[in-house]
TIPA-833357 format. One record per atom (N, C-alpha, C, O): residue in one letter; atom name; x, y, z. Coordinates in pm, 1 decimal, always signed. Each point is the difference from the previous one (the first is absolute). Example, Ala and Ser with C-alpha at 12.3 -4.5 7.8 and 13.67 -1.06 7.14 Angstrom:
! residues 2
+------+------+----------+----------+----------+
! code ! site !       px !       py !       pz !
+------+------+----------+----------+----------+
!    a !    N !  +1319.0 !   -569.0 !   +780.0 !
!    a !   CA !    -89.0 !   +119.0 !     +0.0 !
!    a !    C !    +90.0 !   +120.0 !     +0.0 !
!    a !    O !   +103.6 !     -1.9 !    +66.5 !
!    s !    N !   -138.6 !   +106.9 !   -138.5 !
!    s !   CA !    +82.0 !   +119.0 !     +6.0 !
!    s !    C !    -77.0 !   +109.0 !    +73.0 !
!    s !    O !    +50.9 !   +110.8 !    +16.9 !
+------+------+----------+----------+----------+
END
This chain:
! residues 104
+------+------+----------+----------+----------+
! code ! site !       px !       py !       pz !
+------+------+----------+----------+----------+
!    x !    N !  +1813.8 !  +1102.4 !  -1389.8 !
!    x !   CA !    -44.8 !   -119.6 !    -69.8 !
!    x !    C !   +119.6 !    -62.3 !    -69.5 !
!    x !    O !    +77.7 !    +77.2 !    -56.2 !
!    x !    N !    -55.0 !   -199.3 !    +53.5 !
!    x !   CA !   +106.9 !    -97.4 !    -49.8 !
!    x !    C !    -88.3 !    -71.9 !    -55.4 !
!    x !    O !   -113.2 !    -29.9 !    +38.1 !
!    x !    N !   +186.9 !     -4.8 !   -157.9 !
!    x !   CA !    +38.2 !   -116.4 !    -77.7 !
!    x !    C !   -133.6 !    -11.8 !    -87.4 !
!    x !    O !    -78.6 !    -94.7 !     -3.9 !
!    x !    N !    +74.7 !   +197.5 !    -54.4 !
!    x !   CA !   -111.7 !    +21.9 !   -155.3 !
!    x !    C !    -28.4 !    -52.9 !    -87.1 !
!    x !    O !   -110.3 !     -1.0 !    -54.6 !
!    x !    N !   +283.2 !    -97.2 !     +1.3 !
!    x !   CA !    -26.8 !    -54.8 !   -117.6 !
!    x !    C !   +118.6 !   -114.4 !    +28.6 !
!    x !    O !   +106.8 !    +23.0 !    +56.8 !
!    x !    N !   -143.1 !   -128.0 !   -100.2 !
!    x !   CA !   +130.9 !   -142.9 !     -5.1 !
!    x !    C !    +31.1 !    +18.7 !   -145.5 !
!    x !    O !    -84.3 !    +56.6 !    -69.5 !
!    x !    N !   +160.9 !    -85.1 !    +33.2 !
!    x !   CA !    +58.1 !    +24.6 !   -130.7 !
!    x !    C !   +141.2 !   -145.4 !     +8.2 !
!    x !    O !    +84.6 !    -11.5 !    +88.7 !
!    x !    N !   -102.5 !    -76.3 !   -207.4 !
!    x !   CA !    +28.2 !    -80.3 !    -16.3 !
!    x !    C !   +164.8 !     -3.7 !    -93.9 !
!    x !    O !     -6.2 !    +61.7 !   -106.3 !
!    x !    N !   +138.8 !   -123.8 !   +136.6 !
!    x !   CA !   +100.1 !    +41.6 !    -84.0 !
!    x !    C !   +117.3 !   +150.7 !    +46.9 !
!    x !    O !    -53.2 !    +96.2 !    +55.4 !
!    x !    N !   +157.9 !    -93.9 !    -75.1 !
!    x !   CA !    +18.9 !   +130.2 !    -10.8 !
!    x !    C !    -36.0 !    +92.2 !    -67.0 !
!    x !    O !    -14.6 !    -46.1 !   -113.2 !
!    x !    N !     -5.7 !   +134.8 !   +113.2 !
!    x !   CA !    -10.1 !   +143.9 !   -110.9 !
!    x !    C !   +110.4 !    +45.6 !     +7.3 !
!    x !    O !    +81.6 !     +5.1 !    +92.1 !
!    x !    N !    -80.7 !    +40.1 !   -227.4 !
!    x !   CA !   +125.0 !    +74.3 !    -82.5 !
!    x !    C !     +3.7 !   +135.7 !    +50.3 !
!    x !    O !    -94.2 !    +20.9 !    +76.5 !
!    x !    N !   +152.1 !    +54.3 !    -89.3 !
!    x !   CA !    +34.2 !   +150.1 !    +43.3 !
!    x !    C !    -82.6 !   +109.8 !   -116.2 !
!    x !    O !    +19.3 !    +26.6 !   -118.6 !
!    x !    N !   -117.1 !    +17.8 !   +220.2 !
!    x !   CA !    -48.7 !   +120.4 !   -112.7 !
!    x !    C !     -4.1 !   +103.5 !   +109.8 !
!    x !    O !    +25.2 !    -24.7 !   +117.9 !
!    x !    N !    -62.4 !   +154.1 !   -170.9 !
!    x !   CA !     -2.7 !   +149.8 !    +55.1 !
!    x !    C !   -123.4 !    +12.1 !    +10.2 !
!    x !    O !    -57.4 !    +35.1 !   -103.1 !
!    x !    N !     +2.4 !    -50.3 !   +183.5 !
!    x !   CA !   -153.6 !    +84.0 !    +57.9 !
!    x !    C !    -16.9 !    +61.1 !    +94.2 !
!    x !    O !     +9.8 !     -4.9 !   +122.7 !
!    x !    N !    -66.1 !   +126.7 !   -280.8 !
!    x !   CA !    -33.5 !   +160.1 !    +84.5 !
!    x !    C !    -97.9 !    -10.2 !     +9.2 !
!    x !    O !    -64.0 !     +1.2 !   -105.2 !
!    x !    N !    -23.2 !    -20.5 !   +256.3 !
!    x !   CA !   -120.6 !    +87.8 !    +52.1 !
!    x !    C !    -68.2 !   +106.1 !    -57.6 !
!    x !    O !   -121.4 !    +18.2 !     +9.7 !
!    x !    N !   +223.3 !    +72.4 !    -87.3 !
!    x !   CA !    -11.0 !   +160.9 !    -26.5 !
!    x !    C !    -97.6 !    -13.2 !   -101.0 !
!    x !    O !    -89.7 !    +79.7 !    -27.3 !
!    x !    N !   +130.8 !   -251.0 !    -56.5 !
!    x !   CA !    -60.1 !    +10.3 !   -163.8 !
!    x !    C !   -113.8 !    -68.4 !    -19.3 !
!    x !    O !    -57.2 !    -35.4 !   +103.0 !
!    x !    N !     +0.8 !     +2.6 !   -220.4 !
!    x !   CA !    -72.2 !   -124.8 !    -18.4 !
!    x !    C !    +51.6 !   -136.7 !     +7.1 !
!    x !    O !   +106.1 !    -55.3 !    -29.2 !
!    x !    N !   -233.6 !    +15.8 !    +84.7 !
!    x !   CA !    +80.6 !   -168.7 !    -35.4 !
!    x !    C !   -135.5 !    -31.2 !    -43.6 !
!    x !    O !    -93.3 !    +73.7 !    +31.9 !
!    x !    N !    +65.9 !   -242.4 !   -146.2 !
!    x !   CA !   -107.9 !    -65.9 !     +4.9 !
!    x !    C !    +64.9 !   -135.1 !     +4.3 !
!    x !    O !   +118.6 !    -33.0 !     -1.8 !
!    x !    N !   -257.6 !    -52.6 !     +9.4 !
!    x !   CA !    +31.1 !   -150.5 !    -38.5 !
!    x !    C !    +38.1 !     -8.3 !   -103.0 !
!    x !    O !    -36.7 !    +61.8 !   -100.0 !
!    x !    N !   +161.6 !   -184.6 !   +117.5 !
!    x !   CA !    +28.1 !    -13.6 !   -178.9 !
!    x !    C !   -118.3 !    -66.1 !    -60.8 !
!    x !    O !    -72.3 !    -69.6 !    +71.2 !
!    x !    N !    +46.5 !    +86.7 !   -201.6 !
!    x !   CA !    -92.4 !    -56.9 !    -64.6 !
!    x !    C !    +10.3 !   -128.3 !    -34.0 !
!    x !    O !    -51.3 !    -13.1 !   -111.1 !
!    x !    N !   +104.7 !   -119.2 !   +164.0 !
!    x !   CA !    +60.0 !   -142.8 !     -1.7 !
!    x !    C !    -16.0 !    -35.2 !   +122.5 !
!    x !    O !    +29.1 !   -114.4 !    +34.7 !
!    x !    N !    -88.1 !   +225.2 !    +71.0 !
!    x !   CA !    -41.4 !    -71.4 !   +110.1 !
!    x !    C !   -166.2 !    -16.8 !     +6.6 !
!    x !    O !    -67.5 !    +87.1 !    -54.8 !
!    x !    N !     +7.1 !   -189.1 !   +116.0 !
!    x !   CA !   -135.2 !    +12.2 !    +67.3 !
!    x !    C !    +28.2 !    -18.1 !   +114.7 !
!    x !    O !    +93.8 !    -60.4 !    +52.0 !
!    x !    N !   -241.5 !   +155.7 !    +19.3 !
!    x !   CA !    -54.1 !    -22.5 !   +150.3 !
!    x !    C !   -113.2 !    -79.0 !    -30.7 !
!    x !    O !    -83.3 !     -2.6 !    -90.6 !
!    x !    N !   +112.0 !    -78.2 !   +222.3 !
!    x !   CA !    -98.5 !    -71.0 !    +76.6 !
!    x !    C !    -45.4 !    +50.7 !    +84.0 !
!    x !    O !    +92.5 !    +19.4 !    +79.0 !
!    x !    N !   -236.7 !    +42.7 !    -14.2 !
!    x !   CA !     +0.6 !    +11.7 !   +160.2 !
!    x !    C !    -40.0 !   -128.9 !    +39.3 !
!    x !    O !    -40.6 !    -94.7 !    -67.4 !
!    x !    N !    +64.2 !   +111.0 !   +220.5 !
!    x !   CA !    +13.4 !    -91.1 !    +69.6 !
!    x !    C !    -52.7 !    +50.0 !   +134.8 !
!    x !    O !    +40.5 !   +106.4 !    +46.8 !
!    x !    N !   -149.2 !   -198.4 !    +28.6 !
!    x !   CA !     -8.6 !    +74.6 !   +147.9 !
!    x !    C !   +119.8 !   +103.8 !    +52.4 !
!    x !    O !     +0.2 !   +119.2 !    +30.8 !
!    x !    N !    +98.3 !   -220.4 !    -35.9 !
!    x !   CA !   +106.8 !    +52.6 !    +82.1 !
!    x !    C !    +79.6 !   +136.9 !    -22.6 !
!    x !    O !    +58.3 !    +69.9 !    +82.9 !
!    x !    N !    -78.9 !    -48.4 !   -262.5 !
!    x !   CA !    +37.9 !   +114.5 !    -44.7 !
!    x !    C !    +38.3 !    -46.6 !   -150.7 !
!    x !    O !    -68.7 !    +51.2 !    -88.4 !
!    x !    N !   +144.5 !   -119.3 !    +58.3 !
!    x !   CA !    +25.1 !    -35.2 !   -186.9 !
!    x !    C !   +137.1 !    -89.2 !    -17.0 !
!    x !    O !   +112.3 !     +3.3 !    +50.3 !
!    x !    N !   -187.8 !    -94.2 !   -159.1 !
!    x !   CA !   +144.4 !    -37.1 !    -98.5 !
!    x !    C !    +31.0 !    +83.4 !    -72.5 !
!    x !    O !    -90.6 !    +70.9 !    -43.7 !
!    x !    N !   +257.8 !    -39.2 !     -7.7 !
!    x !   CA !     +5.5 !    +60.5 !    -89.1 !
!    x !    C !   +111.6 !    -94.6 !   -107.9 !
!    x !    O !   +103.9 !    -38.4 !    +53.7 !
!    x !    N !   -126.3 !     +1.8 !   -204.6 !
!    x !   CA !    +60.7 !    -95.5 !    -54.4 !
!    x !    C !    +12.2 !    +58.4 !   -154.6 !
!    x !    O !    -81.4 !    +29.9 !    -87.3 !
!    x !    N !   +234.2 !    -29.3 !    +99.8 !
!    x !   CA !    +47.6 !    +59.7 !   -127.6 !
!    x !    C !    +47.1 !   -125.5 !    -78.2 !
!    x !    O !    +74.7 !    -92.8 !    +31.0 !
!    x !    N !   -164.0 !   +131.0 !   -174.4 !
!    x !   CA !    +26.7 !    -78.7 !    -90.1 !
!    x !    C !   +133.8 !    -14.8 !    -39.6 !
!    x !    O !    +52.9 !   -110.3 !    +13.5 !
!    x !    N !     +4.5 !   +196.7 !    -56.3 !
!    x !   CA !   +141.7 !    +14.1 !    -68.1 !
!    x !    C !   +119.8 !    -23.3 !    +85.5 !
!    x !    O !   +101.1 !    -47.8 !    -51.3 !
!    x !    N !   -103.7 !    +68.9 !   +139.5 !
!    x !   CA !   +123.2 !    -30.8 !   +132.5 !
!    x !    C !    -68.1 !   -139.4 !    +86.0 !
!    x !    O !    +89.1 !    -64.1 !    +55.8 !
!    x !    N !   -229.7 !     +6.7 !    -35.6 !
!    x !   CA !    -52.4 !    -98.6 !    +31.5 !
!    x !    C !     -2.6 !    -16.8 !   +175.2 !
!    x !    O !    -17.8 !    -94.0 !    +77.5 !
!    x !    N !    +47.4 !   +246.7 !    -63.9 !
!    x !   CA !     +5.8 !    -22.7 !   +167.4 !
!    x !    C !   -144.1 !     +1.5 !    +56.5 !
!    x !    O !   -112.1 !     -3.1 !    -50.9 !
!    x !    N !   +153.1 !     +8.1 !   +156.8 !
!    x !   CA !   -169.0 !    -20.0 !    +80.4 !
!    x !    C !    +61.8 !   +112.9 !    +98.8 !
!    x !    O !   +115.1 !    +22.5 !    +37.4 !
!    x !    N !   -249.5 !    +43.5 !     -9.0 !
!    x !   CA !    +23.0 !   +148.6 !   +155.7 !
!    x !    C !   -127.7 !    -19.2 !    +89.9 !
!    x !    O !    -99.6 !    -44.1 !    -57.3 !
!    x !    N !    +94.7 !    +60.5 !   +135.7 !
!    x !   CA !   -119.6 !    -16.2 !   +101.3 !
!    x !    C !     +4.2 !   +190.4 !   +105.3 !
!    x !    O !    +70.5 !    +62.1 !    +79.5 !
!    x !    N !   -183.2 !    -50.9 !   -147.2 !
!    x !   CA !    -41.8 !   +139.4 !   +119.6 !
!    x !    C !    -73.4 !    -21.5 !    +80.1 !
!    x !    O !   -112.8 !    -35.6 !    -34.3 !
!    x !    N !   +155.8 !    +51.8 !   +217.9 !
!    x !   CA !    -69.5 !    -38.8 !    +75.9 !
!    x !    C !    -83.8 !    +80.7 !    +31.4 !
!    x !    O !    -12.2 !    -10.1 !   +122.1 !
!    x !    N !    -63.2 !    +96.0 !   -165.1 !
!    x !   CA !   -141.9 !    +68.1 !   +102.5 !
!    x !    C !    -36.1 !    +59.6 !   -140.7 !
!    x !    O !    +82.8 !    +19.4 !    -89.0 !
!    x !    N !   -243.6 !    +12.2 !    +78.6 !
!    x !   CA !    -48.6 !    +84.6 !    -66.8 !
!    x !    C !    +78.9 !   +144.1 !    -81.1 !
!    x !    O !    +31.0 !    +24.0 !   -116.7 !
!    x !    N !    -20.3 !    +46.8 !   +238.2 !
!    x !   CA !    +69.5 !   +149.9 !     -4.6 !
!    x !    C !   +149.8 !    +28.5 !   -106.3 !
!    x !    O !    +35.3 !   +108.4 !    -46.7 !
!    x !    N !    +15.9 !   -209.6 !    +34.0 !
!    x !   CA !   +126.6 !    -42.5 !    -86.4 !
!    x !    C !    -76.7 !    -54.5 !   -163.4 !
!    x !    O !    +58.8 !    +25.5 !   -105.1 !
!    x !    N !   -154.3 !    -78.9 !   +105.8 !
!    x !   CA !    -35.7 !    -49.4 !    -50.9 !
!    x !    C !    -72.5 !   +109.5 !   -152.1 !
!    x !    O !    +22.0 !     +8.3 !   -120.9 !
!    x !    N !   -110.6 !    +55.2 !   +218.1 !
!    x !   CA !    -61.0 !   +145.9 !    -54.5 !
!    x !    C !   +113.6 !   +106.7 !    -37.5 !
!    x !    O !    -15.7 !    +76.9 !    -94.8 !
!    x !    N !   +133.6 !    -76.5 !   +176.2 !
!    x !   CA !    +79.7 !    +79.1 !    -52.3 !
!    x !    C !    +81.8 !    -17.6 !   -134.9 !
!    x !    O !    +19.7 !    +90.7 !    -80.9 !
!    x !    N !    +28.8 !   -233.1 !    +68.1 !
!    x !   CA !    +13.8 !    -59.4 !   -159.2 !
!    x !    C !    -63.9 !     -8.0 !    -38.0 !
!    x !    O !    +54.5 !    -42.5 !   -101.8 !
!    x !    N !   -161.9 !    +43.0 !    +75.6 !
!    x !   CA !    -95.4 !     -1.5 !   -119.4 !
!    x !    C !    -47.7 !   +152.2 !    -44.3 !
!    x !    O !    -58.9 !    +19.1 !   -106.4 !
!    x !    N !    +90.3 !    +85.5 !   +197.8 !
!    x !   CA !    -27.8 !   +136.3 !    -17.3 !
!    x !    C !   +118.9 !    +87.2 !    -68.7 !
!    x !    O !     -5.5 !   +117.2 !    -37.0 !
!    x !    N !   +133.9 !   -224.0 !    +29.5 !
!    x !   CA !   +123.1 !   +120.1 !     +0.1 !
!    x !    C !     -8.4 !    +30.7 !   -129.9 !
!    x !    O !   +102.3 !    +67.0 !    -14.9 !
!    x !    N !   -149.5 !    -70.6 !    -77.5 !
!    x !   CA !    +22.8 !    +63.2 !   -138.8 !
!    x !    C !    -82.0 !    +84.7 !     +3.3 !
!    x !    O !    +39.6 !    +79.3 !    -85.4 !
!    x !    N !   -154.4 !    -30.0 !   +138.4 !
!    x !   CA !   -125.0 !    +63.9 !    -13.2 !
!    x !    C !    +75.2 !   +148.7 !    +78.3 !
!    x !    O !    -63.7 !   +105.4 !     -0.9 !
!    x !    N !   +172.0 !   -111.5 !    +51.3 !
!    x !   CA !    +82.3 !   +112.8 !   +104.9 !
!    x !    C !   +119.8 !    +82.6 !    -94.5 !
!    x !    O !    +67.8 !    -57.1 !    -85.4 !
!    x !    N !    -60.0 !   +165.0 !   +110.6 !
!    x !   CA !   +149.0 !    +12.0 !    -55.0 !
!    x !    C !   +152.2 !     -3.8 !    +82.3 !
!    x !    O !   +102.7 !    +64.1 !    -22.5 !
!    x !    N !   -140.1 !   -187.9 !   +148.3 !
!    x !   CA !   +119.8 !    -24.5 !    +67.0 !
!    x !    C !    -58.6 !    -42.7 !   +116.1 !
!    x !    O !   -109.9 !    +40.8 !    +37.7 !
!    x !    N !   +201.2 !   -149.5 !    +42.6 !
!    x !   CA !    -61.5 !   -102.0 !    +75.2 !
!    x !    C !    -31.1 !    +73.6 !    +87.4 !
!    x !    O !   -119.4 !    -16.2 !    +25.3 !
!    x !    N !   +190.5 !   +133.0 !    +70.9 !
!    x !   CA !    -60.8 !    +67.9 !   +102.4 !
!    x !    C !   -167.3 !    +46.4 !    -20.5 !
!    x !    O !   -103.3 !    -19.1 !    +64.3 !
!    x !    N !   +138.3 !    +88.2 !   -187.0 !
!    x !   CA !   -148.1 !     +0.4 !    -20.1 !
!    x !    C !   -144.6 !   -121.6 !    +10.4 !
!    x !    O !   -118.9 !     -1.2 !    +31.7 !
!    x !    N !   +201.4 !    -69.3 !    -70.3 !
!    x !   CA !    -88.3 !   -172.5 !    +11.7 !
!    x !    C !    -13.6 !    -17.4 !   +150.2 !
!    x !    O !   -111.9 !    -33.1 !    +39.3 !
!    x !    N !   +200.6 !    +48.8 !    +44.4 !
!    x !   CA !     -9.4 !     -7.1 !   +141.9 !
!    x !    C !   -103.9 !    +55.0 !    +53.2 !
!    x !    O !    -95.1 !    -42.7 !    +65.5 !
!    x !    N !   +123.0 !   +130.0 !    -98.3 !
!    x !   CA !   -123.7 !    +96.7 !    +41.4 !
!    x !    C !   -153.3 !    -13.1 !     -2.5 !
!    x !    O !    -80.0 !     -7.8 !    +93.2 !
!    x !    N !    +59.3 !     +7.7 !   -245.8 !
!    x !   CA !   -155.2 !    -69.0 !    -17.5 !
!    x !    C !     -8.9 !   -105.3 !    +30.1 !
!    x !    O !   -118.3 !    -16.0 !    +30.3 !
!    x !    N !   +192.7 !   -110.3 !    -12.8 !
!    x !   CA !    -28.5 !    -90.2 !    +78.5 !
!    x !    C !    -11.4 !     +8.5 !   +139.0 !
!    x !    O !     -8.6 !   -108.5 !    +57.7 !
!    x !    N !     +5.5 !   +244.5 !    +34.6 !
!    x !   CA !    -36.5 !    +29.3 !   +101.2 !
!    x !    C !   +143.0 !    -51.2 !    +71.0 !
!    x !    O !    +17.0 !     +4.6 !   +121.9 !
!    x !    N !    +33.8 !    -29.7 !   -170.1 !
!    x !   CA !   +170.9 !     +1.6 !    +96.9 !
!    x !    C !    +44.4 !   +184.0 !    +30.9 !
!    x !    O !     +8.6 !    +87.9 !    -85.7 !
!    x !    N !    +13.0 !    -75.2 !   +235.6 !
!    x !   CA !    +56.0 !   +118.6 !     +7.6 !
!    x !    C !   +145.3 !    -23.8 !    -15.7 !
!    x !    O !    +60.5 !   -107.0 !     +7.7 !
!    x !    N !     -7.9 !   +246.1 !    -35.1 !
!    x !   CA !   +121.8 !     -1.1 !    -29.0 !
!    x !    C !   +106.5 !    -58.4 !   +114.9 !
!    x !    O !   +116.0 !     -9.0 !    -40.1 !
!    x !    N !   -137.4 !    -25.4 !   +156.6 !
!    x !   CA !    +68.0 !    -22.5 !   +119.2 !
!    x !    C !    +20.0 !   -164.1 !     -3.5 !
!    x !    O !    +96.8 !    -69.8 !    +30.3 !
!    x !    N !   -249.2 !    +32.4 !    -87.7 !
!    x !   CA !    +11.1 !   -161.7 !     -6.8 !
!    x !    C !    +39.3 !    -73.0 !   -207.2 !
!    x !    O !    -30.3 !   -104.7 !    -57.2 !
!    x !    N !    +76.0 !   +179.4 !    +31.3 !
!    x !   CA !    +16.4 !    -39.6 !   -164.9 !
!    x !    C !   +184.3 !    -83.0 !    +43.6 !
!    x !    O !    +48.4 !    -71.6 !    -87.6 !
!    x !    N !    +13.3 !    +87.5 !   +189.4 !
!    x !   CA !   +145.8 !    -86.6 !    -24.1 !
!    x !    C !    -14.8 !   -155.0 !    -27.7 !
!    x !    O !    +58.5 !    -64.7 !    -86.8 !
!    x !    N !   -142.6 !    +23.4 !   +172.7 !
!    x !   CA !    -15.1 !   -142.5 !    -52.2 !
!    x !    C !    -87.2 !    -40.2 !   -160.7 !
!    x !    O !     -8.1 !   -106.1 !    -61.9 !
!    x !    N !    -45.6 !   +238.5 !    +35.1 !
!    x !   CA !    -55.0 !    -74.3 !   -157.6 !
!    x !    C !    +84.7 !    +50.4 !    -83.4 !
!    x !    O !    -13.3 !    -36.2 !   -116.9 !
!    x !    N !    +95.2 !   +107.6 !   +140.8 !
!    x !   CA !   +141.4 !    +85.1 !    -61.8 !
!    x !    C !    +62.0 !   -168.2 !    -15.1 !
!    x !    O !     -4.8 !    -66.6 !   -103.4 !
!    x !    N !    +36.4 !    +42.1 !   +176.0 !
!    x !   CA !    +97.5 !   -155.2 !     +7.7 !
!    x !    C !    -39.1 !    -88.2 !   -102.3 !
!    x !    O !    +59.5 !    -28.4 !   -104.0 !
!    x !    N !   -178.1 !    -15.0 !   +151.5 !
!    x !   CA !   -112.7 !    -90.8 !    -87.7 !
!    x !    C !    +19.5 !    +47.3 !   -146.4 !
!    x !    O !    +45.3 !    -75.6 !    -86.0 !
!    x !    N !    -83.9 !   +212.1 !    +59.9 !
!    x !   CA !    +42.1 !    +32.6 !   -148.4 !
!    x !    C !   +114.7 !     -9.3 !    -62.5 !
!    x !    O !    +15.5 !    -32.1 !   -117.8 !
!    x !    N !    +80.4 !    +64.5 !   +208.6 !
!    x !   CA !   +138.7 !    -65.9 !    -42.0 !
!    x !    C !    +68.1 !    -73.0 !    -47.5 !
!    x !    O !    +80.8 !     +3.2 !    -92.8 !
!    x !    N !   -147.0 !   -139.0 !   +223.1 !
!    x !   CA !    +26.6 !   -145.9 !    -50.6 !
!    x !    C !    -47.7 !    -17.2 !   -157.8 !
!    x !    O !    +63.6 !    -27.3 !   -101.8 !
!    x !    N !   -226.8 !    +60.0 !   +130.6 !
!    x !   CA !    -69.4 !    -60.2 !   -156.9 !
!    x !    C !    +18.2 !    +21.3 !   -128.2 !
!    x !    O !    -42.6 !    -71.8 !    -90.5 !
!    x !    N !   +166.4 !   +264.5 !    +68.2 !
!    x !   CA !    +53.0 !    +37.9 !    -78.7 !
!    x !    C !   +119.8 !    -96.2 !    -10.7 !
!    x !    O !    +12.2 !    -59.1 !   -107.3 !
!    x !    N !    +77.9 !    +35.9 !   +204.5 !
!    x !   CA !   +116.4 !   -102.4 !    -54.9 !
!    x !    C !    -35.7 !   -121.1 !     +7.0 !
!    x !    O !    +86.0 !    -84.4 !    +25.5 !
!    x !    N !   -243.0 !    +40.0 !    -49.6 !
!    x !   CA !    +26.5 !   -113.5 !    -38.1 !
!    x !    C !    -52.4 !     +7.9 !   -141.8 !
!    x !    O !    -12.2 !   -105.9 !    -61.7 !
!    x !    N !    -20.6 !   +222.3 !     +2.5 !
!    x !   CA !    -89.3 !     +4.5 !   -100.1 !
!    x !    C !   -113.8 !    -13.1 !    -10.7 !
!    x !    O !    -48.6 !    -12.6 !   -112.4 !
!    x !    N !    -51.5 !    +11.1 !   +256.7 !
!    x !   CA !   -138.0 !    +28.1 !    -58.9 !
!    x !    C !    -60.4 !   +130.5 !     +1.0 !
!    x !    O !   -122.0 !    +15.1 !     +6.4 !
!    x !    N !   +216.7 !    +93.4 !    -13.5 !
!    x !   CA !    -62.5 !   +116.9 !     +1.5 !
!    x !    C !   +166.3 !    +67.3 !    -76.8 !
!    x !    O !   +118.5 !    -28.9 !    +17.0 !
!    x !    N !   -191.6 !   +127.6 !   -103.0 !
!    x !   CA !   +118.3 !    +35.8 !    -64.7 !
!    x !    C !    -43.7 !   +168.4 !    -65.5 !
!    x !    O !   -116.3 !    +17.8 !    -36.4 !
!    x !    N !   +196.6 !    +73.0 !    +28.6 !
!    x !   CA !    -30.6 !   +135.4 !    -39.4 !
!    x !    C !    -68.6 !    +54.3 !    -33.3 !
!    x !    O !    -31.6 !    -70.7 !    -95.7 !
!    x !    N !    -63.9 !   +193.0 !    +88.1 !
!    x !   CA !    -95.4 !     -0.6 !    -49.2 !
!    x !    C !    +18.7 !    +38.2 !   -141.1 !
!    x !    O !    +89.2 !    +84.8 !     +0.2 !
!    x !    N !   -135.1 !   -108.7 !   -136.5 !
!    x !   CA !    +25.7 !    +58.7 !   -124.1 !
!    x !    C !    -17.7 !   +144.1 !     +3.5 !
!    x !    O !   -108.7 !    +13.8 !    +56.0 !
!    x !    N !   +151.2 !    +94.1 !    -82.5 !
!    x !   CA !     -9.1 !   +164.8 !    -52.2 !
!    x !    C !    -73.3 !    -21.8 !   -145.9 !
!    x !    O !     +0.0 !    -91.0 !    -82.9 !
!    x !    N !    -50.4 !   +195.7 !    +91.4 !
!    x !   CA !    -94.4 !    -17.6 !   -110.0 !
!    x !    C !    +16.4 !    +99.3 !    -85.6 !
!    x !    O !    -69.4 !     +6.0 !   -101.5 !
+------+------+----------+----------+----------+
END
């Protein structure tokens, strides 16, 4: 599967580990959308678009995980097909709509 999420602008350089948590930053909202979601961060003012459902459910689940593989998973992604939402999470971390998870 290609091309999960359009993401608008460059993104800046961040480190995302799979291994860890990630959530939405809290300055973003989702929209769903047939197609899968807006995603629009207040504070940086970008706009993100997730194309299918399955991407969709997986950001909105990643804080509820203690690390995105794990999120993969209950979102019914097997481990063989998680490279392309590996990517997708990537992008959305350097652009800032998803950012570390807090330790508590």
């Amino acid at each position: 599967m290609r091309g999960l999420l359009i993401v608008g602008g460059a993104p800046a350089a961040v480190s995302f580990d799979p291994n860890q948590g990630w959530q939405l930053h809290p300055q973003v909202a989702v929209r769903p959308e047939p197609f899968g979601a807006l995603l629009y961060h207040f504070g940086t003012r970008k706009l993100s678009f997730l194309k299918n459902r399955t991407i969709l459910a997986l950001v909105e689940t990643l804080g509820d995980h203690p690390d995105v593989r794990s999120a993969c998973r209950a979102a019914d992604i097997d481990d063989d097909a998680q490279e392309p939402y590996l990517r997708a999470l990537a992008t959305l971390a350097a652009s800032k709509m998803l950012v570390p998870k807090e330790i508590p």
